[in-house]
N, C-alpha and C positions, 0 to 999 in steps of 0.2 A: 821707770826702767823695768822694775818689776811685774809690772803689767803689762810691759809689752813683750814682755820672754813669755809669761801666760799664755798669751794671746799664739805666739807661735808655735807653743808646744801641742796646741789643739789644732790650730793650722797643720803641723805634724804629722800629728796623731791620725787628722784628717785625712791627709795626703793619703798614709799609711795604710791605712782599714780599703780604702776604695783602690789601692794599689793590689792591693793582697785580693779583692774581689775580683778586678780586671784579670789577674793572674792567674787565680781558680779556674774563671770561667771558661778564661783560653784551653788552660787542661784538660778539662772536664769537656769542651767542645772537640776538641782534637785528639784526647787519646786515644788509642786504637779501641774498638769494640769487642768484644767477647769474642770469638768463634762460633759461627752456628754449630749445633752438632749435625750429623747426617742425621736422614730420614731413616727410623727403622723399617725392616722388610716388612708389609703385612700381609699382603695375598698376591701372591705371583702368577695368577691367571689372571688380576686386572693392569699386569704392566705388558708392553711392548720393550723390544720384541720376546714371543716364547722362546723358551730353548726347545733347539731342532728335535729331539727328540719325545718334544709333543706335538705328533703327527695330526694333522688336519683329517687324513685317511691314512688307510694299505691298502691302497687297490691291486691289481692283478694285471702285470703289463705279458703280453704274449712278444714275445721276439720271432719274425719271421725269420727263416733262413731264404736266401739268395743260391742258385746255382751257380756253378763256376764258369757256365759257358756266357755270364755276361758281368758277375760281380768279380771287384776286384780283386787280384790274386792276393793270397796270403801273404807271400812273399815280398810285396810293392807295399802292403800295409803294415809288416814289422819291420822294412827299413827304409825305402825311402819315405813313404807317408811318417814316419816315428821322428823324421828330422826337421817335420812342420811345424807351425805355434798352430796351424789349419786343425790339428790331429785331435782335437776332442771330440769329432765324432768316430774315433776307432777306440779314445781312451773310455767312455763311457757306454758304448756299445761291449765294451770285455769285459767291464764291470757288472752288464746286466748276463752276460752267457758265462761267465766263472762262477762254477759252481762253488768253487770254495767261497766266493763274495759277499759279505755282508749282504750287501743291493740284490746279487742274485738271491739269496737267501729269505728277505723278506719280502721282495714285490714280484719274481718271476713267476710266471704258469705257464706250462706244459700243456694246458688244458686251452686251446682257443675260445669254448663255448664259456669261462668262469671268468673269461678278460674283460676288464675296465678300458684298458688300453692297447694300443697294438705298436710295436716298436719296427719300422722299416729302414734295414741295415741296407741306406742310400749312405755311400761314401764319397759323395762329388768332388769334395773337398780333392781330398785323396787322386781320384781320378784325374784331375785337371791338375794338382801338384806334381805327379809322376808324367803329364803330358809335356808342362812349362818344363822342366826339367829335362826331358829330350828333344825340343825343341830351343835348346839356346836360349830358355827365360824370355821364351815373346809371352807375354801376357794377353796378347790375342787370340794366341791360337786355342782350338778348342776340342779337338784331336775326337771331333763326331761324336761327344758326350751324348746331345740328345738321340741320336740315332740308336750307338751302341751300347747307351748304358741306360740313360734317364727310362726312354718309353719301352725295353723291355722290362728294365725293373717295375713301373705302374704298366705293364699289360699284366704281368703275376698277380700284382697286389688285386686291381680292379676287377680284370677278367676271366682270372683262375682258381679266387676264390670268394669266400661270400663274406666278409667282414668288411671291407670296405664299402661295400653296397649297403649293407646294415643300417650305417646311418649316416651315408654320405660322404664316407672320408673322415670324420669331425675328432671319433676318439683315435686317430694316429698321429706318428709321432715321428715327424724325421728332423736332422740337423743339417744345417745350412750354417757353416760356421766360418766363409770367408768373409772381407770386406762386404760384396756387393751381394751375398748371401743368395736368396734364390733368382734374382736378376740375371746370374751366369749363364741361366739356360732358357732356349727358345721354349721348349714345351712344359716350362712351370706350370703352365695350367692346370695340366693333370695331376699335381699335389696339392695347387691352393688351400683345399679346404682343410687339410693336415693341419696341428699344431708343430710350429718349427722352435727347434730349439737352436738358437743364434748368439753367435759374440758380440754384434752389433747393436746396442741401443741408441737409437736418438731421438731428440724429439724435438726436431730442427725441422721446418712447412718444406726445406727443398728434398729430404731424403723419405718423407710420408709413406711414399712407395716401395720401401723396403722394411719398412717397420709394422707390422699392423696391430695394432693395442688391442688387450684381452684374445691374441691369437697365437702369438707370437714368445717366447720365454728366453731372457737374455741370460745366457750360461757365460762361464770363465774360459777364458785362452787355453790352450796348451805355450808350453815355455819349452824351451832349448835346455834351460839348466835344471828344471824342475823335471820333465816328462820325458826328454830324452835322455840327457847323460844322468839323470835319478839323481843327481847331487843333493843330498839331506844335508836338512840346515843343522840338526843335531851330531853333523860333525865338526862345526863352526860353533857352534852356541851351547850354551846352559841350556836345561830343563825351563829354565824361567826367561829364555831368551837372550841372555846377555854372550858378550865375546867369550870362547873358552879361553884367551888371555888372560882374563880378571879385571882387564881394563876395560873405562868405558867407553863406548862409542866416537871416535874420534874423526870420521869425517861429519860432517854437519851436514851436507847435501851432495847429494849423487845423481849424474845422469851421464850415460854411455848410452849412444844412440846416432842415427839420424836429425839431422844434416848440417853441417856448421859454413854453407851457403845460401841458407835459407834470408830470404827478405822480408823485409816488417809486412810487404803489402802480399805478400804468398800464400797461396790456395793453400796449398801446404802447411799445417800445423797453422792458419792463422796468422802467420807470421810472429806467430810464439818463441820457437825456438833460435830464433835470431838474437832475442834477448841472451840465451842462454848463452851461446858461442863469443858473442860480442863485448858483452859485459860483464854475466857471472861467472865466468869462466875462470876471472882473474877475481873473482874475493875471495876472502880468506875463507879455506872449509869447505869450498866446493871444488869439490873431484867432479866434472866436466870433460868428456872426452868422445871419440866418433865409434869407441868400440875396445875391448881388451880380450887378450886371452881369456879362455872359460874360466881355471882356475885363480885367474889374478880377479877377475870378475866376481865371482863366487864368494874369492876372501875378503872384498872390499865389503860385497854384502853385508855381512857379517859385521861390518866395522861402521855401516853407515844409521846416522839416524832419520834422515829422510833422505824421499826417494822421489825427483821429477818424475810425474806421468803425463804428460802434454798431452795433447791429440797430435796424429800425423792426417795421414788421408781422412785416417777416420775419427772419430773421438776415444773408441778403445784402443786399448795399448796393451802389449802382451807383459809390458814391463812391470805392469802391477803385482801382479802373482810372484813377481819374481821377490818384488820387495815384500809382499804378506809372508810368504812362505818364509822368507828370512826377518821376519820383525821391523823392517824400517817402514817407517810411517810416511803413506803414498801424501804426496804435495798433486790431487788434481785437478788439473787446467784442463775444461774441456767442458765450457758451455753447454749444458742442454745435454750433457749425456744421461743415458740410462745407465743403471750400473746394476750388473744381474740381482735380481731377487730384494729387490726394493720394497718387497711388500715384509721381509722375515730380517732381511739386514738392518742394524742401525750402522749403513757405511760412516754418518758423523761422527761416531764414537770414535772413529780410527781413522780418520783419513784427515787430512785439510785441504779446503775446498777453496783455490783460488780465482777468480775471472779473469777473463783476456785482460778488461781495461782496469787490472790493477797489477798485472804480472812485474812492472817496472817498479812495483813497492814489495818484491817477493824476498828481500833481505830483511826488511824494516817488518815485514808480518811475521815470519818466522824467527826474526831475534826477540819479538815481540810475547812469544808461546813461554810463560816462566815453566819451573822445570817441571813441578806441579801435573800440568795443563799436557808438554807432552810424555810425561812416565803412565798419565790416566789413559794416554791413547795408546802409546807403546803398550801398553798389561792390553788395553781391550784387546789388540790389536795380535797379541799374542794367543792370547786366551781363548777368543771367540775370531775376530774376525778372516783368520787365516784357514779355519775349518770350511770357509764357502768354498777354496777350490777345488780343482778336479781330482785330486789328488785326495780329498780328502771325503766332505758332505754335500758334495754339488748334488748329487742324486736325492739326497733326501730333500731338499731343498728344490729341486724340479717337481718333486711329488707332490709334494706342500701349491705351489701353481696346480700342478694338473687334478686336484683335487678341488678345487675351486673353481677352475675351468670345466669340470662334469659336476659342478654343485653337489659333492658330494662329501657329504657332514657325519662324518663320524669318527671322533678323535683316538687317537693311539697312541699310549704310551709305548716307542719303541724299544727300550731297552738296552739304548747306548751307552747309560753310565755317566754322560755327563749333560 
């Protein structure tokens, strides 16, 4: 009997030792791992992207003037042009003739013969906005642009003075900032060989023909709450972004917009936004709706953490800017777009990039973002990503292209401080 209690106490024992092994190893397999630490900074001229304020160049943009017996009145461009998302080529063209302007300050010349580039204050935009508009919103009509505007303004540039001759057209510079951009008008030709600065990027085989690569520079919208009613987000937000409440961001997704009869199989948006109306509409957190007053609009901003950017007609959406400007992080849906300045932006850092055929998992992705994941896009998003609009570094950021586009290499500290 004795010997057989022996015998189990090592059986036991046995048991015991290879238990406590099994045990260990689980541990030891599964406990969590260290923390990496970040990577220290070493040389910030070998990372992407630079900060804007290390200029590629400073070249020397000349701005033509326009007479008044064909350009449009001053009047049409401080207020009905001022109530378009169309208006960034009024808002960037006053940035280059204000004297008091940063922009005018370091890239204008006075001097034609010292210019790099030549700036032609074409406001088609403008022209054909102030037409629809007394015309009942036919978007047909065309109120003789090329007649009375388009071919006097390039009879001036071509054949009244000698810079466009120069070299072809090549270093000027006009903006074509609707949907169908320079397609609007019969006698495009006579600008073709210009660099256009455009809100449309695609890079879709059916729209080729308005987009032309290495010619062509995609700039930001103007907005309704940013560029016309001037609504500062720094009356809504902290310094650091957040709700002047103290509270945190309490809707979870936001879209006010176009069109809540939209069809899955619609030209329209893709048939994107049909998701929206139909089914997110009703989950928890998403504020969903066809449109609100400015200010109820403005303070939602404020309160949202993302922000749908679908495509409509087009792939850009004026509603982005809206949410940079106010810190919500753009959710965009919009296949195959360009998104301006792709060569100086990291848009990843700040946006999240959905595709059509996963938009019906657009809850399950975004519950998916720990908070981590989105506060690191929120800060970029704050920090850096909100300076590309109009409002703020689009010009330097167009300089940076057209400085590349005349291969011209020679870098500049500009002296912005950040």
């Amino acid at each position: 009997m004795a010997a057989v209690l022996r015998l189990n106490k090592r059986w036991i024992l046995v048991l015991v030792v290879i238990l406590f092994f099994f045990i260990s190893s689980f541990f030891v397999r599964f406990r969590p791992a260290s923390p990496a630490p970040p990577l220290p900074v070493r040389d910030l001229s070998s990372y992407w992207p630079e900060p804007v304020e290390n200029a590629v160049c400073r070249p020397k943009i000349y701005v033509y003037e326009a007479p008044s017996t064909f350009q449009v009145p001053k009047h049409i461009q401080e207020n009905k042009c001022d109530e378009s998302n169309y208006n960034s080529e009024i808002i960037l063209h006053n940035q280059l003739t204000d004297p008091t302007s940063k922009i005018h300050q370091l890239y204008v010349t006075k001097n034609p013969e010292e210019a790099n580039f030549f700036f032609i204050p074409f406001f088609g935009s403008c022209y054909l906005y102030n037409c629809w508009s007394q015309n009942s919103w036919h978007w047909d009509e065309r109120c003789n642009v090329d007649e009375k505007y388009v071919e006097p303004m390039m009879d001036m540039i071509i054949n009244q003075l000698p810079y466009w001759n120069a070299t072809g057209g090549k270093n000027h510079i006009m903006i074509h900032p609707m949907d169908q951009t320079f397609t609007y008008y019969k006698k495009n030709e006579l600008f073709q060989p210009a660099i256009f600065l455009k809100t449309v990027g695609d890079k879709r085989t059916k729209w080729f023909h308005r987009h032309r690569y290495h010619q062509d520079i995609v700039i930001p919208s103007a907005t309704r709450i940013i560029h016309h009613l001037n609504k500062n987000p720094l009356d809504y937000l902290t310094p650091d972004g957040h709700p002047l409440t103290g509270k945190k961001r309490d809707i979870f997704v936001m879209f006010h917009g176009c069109c809540n009869d939209v069809q899955v199989d619609d030209e329209y948006s893709n048939g994107i936004r049909s998701l929206f109306f139909n089914y997110f509409q009703h989950y928890p957190g998403y504020d969903i709706g066809l449109g609100l007053a400015d200010e109820d609009y403005t303070e939602r901003l404020a309160r949202a953490k993302y922000g749908l950017s679908p495509m409509g007609w087009t792939l850009d959406t004026t509603r982005i800017w809206e949410f940079m400007a106010f810190g919500v992080v753009p959710i965009v849906i919009a296949d195959g777009i360009i998104e301006p300045f792709e060569f100086d932006v990291d848009w990843d850092s700040f946006i999240v990039r959905i595709r059509r055929d996963e938009v019906h998992r657009l809850d399950e992705i975004l519950r998916g973002i720990d908070d981590k994941t989105y506060e690191y896009k929120r800060r970029k998003l704050w920090e850096y990503g909100r300076r590309v609009g109009l409002e703020m570094d689009a010009w330097h950021f167009i300089i940076r292209e057209l400085c590349r586009m005349g291969h011209i290499d020679k870098p500049e500290n500009l002296g912005l401080g950040y």
